[in-house]
C-alpha positions as CSV (number, residue, x, y, z in Angstrom):
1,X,-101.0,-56.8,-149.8
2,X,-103.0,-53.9,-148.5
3,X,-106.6,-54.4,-147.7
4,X,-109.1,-51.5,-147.8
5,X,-112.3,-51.9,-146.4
6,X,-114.2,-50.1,-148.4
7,X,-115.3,-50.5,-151.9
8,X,-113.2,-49.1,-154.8
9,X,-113.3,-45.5,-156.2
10,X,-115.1,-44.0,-153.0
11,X,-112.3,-41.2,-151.0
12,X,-111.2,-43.6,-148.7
13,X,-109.8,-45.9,-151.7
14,X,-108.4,-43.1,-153.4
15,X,-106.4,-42.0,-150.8
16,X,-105.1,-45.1,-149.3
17,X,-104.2,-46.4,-153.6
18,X,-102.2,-42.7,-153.4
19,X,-100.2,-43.6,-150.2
20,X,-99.4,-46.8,-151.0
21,X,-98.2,-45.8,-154.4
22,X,-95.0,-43.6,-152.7
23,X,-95.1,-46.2,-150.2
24,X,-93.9,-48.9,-152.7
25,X,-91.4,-47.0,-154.2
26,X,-89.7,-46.2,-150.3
27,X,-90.3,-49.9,-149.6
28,X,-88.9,-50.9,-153.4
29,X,-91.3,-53.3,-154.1
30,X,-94.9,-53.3,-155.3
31,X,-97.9,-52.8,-152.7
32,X,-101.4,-54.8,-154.2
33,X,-104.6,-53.0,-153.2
34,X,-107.0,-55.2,-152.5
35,X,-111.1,-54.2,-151.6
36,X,-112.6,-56.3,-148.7
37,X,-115.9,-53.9,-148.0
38,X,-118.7,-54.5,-145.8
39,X,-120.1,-54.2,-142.6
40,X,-119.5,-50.8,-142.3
41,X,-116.0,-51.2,-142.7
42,X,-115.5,-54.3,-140.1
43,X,-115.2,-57.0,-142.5
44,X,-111.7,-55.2,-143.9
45,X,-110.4,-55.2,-140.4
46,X,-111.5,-58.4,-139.2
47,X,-109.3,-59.5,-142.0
48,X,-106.4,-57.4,-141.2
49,X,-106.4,-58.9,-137.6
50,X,-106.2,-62.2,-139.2
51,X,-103.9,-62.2,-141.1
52,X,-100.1,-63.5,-140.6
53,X,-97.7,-60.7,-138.4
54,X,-94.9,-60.8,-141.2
55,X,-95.3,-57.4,-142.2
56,X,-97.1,-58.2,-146.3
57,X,-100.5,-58.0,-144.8
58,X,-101.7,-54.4,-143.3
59,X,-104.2,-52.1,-144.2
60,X,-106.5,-49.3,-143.4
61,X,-107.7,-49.3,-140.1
62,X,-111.1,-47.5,-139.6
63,X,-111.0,-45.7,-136.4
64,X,-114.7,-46.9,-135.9
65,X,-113.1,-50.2,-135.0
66,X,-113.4,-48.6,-131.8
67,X,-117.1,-48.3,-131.7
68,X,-117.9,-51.7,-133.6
69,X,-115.7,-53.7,-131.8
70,X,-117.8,-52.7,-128.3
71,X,-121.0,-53.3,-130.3
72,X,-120.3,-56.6,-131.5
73,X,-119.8,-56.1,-135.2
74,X,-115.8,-56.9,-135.3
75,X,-114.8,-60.2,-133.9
76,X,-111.5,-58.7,-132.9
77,X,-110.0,-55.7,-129.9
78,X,-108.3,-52.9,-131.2
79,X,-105.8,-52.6,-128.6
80,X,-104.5,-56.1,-128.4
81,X,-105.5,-57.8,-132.1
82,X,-104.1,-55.2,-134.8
83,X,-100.1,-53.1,-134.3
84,X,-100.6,-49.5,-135.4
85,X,-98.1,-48.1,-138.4
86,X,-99.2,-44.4,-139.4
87,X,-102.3,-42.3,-138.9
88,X,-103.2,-40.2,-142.2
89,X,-106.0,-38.3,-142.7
90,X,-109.2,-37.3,-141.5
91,X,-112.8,-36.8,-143.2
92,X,-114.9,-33.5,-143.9
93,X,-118.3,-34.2,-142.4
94,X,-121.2,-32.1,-142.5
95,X,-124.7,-31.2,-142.4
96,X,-126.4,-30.3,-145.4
97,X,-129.5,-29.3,-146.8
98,X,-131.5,-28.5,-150.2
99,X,-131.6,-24.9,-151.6
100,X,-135.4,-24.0,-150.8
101,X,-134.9,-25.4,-147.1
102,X,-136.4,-23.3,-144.7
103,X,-133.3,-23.9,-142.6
104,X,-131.1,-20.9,-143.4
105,X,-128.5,-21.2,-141.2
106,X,-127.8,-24.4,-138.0
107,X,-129.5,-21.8,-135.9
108,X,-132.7,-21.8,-137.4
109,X,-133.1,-25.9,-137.7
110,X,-132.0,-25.7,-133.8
111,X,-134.8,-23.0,-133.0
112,X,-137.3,-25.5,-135.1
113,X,-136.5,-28.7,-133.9
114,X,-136.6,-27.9,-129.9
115,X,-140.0,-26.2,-130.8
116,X,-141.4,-29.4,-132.7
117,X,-139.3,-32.4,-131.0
118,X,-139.1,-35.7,-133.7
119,X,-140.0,-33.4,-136.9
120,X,-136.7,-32.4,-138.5
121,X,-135.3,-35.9,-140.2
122,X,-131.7,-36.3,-141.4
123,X,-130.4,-39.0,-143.9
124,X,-127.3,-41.1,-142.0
125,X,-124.9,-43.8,-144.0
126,X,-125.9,-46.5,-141.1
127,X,-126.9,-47.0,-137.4
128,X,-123.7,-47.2,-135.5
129,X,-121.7,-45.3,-138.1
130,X,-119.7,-41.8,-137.8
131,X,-122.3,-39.8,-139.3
132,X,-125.4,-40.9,-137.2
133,X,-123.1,-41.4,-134.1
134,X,-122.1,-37.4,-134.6
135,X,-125.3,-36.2,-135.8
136,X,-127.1,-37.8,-132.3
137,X,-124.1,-36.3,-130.3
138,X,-124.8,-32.7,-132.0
139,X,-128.6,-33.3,-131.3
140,X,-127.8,-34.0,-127.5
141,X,-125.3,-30.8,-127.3
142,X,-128.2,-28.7,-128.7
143,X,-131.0,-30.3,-126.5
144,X,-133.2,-31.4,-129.5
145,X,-134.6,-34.7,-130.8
146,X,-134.1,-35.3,-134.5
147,X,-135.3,-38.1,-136.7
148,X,-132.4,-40.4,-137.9
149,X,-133.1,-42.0,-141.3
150,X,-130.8,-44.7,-141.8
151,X,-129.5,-45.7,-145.6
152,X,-127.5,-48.7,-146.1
153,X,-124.9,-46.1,-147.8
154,X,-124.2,-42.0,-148.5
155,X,-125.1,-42.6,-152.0
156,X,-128.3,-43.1,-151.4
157,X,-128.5,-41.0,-148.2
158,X,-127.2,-38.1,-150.4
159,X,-130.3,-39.0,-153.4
160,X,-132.6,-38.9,-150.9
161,X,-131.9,-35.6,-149.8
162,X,-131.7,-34.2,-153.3
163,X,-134.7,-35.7,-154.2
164,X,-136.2,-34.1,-151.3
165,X,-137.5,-37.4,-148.8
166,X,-135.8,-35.8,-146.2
167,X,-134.9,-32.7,-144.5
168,X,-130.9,-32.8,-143.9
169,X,-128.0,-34.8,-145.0
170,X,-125.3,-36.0,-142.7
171,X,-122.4,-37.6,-144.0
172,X,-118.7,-36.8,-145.1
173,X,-118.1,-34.9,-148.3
174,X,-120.2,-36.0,-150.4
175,X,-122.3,-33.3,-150.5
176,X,-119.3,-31.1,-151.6
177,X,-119.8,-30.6,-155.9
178,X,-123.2,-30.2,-154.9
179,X,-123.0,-27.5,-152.3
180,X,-120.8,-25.9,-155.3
181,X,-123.1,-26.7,-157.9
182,X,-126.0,-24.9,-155.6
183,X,-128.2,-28.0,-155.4
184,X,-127.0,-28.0,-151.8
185,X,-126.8,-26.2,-149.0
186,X,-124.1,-26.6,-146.2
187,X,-125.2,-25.6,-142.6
188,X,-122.0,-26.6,-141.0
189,X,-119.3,-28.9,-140.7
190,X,-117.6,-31.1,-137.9
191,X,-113.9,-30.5,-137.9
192,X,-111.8,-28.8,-135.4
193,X,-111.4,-26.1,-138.0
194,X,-113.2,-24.9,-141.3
195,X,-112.2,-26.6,-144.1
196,X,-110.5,-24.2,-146.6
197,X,-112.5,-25.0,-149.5
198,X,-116.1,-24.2,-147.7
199,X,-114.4,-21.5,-145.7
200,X,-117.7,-19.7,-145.0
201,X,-119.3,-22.4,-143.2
202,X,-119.1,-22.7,-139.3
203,X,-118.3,-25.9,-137.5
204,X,-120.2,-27.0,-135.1
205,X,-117.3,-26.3,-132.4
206,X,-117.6,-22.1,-133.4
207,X,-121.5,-22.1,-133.1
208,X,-121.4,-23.7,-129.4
209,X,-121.6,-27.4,-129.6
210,X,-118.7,-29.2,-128.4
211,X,-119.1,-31.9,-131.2
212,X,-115.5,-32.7,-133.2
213,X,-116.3,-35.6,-135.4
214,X,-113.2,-36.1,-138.3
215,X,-113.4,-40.0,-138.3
216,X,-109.2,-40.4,-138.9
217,X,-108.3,-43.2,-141.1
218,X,-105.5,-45.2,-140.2
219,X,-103.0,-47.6,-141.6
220,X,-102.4,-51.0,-139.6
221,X,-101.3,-54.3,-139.6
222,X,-102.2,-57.7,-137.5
223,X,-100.5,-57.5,-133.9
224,X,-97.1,-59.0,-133.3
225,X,-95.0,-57.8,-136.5
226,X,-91.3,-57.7,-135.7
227,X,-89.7,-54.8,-134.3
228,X,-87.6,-53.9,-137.2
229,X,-90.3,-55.1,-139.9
230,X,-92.7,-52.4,-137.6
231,X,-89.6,-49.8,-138.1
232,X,-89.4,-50.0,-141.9
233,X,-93.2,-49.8,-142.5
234,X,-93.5,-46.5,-140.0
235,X,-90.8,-45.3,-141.8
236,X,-92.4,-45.9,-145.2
237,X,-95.9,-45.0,-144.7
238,X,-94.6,-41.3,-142.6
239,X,-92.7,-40.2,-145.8
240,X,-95.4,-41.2,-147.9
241,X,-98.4,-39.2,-145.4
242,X,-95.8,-35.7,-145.9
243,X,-95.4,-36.4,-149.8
244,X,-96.7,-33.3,-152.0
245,X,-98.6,-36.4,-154.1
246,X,-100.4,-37.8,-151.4
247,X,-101.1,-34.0,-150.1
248,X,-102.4,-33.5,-153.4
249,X,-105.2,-35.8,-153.6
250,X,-105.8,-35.6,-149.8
251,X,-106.8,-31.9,-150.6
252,X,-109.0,-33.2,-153.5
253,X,-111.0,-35.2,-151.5
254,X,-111.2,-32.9,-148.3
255,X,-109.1,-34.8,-146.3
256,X,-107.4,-33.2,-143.5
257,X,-104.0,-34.6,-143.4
258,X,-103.9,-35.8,-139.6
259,X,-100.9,-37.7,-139.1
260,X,-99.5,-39.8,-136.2
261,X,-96.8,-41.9,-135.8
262,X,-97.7,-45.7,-134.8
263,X,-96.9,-45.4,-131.2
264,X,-98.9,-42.0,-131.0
265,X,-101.7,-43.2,-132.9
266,X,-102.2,-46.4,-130.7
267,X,-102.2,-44.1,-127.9
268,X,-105.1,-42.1,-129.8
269,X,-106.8,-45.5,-130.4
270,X,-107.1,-45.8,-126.8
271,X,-108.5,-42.6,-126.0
272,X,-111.3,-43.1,-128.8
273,X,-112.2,-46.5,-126.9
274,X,-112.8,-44.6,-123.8
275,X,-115.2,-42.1,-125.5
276,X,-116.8,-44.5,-127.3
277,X,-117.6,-46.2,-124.1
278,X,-119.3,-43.3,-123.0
279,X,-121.4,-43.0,-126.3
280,X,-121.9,-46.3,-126.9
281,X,-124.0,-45.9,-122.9
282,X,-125.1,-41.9,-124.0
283,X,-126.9,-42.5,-127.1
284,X,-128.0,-46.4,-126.3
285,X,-126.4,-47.5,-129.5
286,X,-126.9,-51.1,-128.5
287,X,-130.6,-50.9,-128.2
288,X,-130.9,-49.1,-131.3
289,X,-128.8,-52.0,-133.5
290,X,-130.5,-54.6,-131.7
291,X,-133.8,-52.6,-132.7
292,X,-132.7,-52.8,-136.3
């Protein structure tokens, strides 16, 4: 039984139903995808944490379990509650804007927004989440003050955009068939590198700001799993991340492949806490949940 957190058909479905399809067939017997969204994610992994340590409950494990678990919204601590199998893949976020924008280029919404502080809005997927997180981080690298919008989703953070109620979209690549179909303009995105299918857009990183923001999903189980029942799944879940079918749809949905080996990855986990600390204090992110 595999739990994703997040609802079906969205990227992060697709990929982790692609995995766990070569998965099976290493493992020789059938892997159930079941959804278990909500709460940004949280509800997934709470459940995942729960579960019994025999190795035929794991899952994907948000790396905002980091974040959420320090802000109250996941009954459960990364490093002690959940054992760490494989990371996989990363996400394409970036900032993006309608056609007639004034904003040309980053540069230009930069230049406007430190000359009128609070003006320039963006659309965000949720207070707490990986797109308003790295869009406030951006804003304090570039010494401005933006206007966060938050949407209860990037579907409707995205319509919003389009339809012209606010300035800027953040969020992961959603914004990609319409930057193609030129309903869209892309300013920048987040990654360490640009992405190869919007090679002409900057990240962040190259124009100055030292903002990396590629979210990594992750695949996990509850802590406690037998050594050798650990061994087979890492196995398993390393051949499928290198398979040319999970590559394939990876590149389809502009998602990095970003993998890590379990012990690696829990190592990784940890460092994220410790950054997240410091953001969580940075940005307030407390205050601004409690606010609502």
């Amino acid at each position: 039984n595999f739990i994703c957190p997040w609802p079906a058909g969205g990227t992060a479905d697709q990929s982790m139903r692609a995995i766990c399809q070569v998965a099976a067939r290493v493992l020789k017997q059938p892997i159930t995808v079941e959804n278990r969204a909500g709460a940004a994610g949280m509800i997934g992994a709470k459940a995942i944490a729960s579960a019994k340590p025999d190795g035929y409950t794991i899952g994907q494990i948000p790396i905002s379990v980091t974040r959420f678990s320090q802000l109250g919204s996941l009954q459960a601590d990364p490093m002690k509650d959940f054992s760490y199998i494989a990371r996989t893949s990363g996400q394409t976020f970036g900032i993006a804007v309608v056609p007639e924008s004034k904003f040309k280029t980053l540069q230009d919404m930069v230049a406007y927004a430190k000359a009128n502080p609070g003006k320039v809005s963006y659309a965000h997927a949720g207070v707490g989440g990986a797109t308003h997180v790295g869009m406030e981080e951006f804003a304090m690298a570039a010494g401005i003050q933006l206007n966060a919008i938050a949407y209860k989703g990037g579907a409707a953070a995205l319509n919003d955009t389009l339809g012209g109620q606010v300035d800027m979209l953040a969020d992961s690549s959603s914004w990609a068939p319409h930057v193609e179909a030129g309903k869209l303009r892309l300013l920048a995105t987040w990654g360490e590198q640009r992405t190869p299918r919007f090679n002409n857009t900057p990240t962040l990183k190259e124009l100055g700001f030292k903002v990396v923001v590629d979210a990594p999903n992750g695949i996990g189980a509850p802590a406690g799993l037998p050594a050798d029942v650990e061994k087979k799944l890492r196995d398993a879940f390393r051949f499928a991340v290198n398979s040319d079918e999970f590559k394939a749809v990876a590149s389809r949905i502009d998602a990095p492949l970003m993998y890590l080996d379990g012990p690696d990855y829990k190592k990784y986990v940890a460092q994220m806490f410790q950054h997240e600390s410091k953001l969580i204090e940075r940005l307030k992110l407390k205050e601004l949940l409690a606010k609502g």
